[in-house]
C-alpha positions as CSV (number, residue, x, y, z in Angstrom):
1,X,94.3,148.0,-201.0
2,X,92.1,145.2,-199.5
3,X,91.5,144.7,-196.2
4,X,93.6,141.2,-195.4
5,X,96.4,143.1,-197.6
6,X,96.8,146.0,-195.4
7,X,96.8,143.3,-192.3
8,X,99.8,141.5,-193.8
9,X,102.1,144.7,-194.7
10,X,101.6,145.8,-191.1
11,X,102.3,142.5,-189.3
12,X,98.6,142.0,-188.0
13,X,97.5,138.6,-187.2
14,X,93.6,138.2,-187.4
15,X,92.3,134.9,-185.3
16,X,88.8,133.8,-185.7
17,X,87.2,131.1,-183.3
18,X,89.7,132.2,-180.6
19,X,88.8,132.5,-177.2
20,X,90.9,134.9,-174.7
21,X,91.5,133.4,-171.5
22,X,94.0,135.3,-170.0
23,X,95.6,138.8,-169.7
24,X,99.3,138.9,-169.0
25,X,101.6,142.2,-168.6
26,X,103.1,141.1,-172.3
27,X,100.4,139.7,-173.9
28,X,97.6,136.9,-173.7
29,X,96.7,133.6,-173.9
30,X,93.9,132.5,-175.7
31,X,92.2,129.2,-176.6
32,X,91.9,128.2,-180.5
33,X,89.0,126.2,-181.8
34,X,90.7,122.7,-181.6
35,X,91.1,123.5,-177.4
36,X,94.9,124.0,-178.1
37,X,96.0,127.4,-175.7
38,X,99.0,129.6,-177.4
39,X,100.3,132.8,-175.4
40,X,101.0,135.7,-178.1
41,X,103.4,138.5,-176.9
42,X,101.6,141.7,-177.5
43,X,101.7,145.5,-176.0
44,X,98.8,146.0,-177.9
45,X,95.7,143.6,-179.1
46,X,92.2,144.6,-180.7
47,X,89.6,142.3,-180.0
48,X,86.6,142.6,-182.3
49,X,83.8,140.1,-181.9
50,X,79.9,139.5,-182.2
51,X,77.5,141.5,-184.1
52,X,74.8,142.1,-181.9
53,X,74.5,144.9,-178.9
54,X,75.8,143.6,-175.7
55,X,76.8,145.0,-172.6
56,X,80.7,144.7,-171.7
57,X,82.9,144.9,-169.0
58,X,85.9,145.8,-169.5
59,X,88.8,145.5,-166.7
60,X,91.4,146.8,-168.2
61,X,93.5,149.9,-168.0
62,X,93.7,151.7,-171.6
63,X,90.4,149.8,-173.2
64,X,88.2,151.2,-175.8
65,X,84.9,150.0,-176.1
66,X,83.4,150.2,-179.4
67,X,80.6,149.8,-182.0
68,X,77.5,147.7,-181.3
69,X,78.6,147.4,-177.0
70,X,78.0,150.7,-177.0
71,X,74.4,151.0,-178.6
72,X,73.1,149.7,-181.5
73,X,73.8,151.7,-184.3
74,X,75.1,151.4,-187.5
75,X,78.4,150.5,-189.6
76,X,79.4,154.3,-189.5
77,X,79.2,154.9,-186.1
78,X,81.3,151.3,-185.4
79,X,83.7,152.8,-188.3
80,X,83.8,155.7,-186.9
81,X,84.5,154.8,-183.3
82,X,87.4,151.7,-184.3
83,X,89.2,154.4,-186.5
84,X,89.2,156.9,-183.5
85,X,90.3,154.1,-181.1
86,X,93.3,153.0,-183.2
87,X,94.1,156.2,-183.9
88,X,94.6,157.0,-179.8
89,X,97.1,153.7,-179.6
């Protein structure tokens, strides 16, 4: 099954050009491309973004940091390390 099929059977909603502003105790609110903000109810969110190593700081309770913001490496290792994070949610 393809990616964006197994997204849509299991209710996942993939935003691109989003920015997250905010962390709230039942979701966030982020920004969309157009400047428009939307809050989106969530106990659980994945945020996957940029493809080249960088540094992160992470201020949240629970958060998995993954793949290149961990080292540079390769697709395995960022495989590897998102299948082992999802798996712990």
């Amino acid at each position: 099954m393809k990616i964006k099929a197994e997204f849509a059977a299991r209710n996942v909603r993939v935003m691109t050009k989003t920015k997250v502003t905010q962390f709230c105790d039942d979701g966030i609110i982020v920004q969309k491309e157009d400047g428009t903000e939307e809050k989106i109810e969530a106990d659980t969110m994945i945020n996957a973004l940029g493809f080249r190593p960088a540094p992160v700081s992470v201020e949240m309770p629970n958060a998995c940091v993954i793949g290149d913001a961990t080292g540079a490496a390769n697709i395995l290792k960022a495989v590897a390390e998102g299948y082992k994070a999802a798996n712990s949610i």
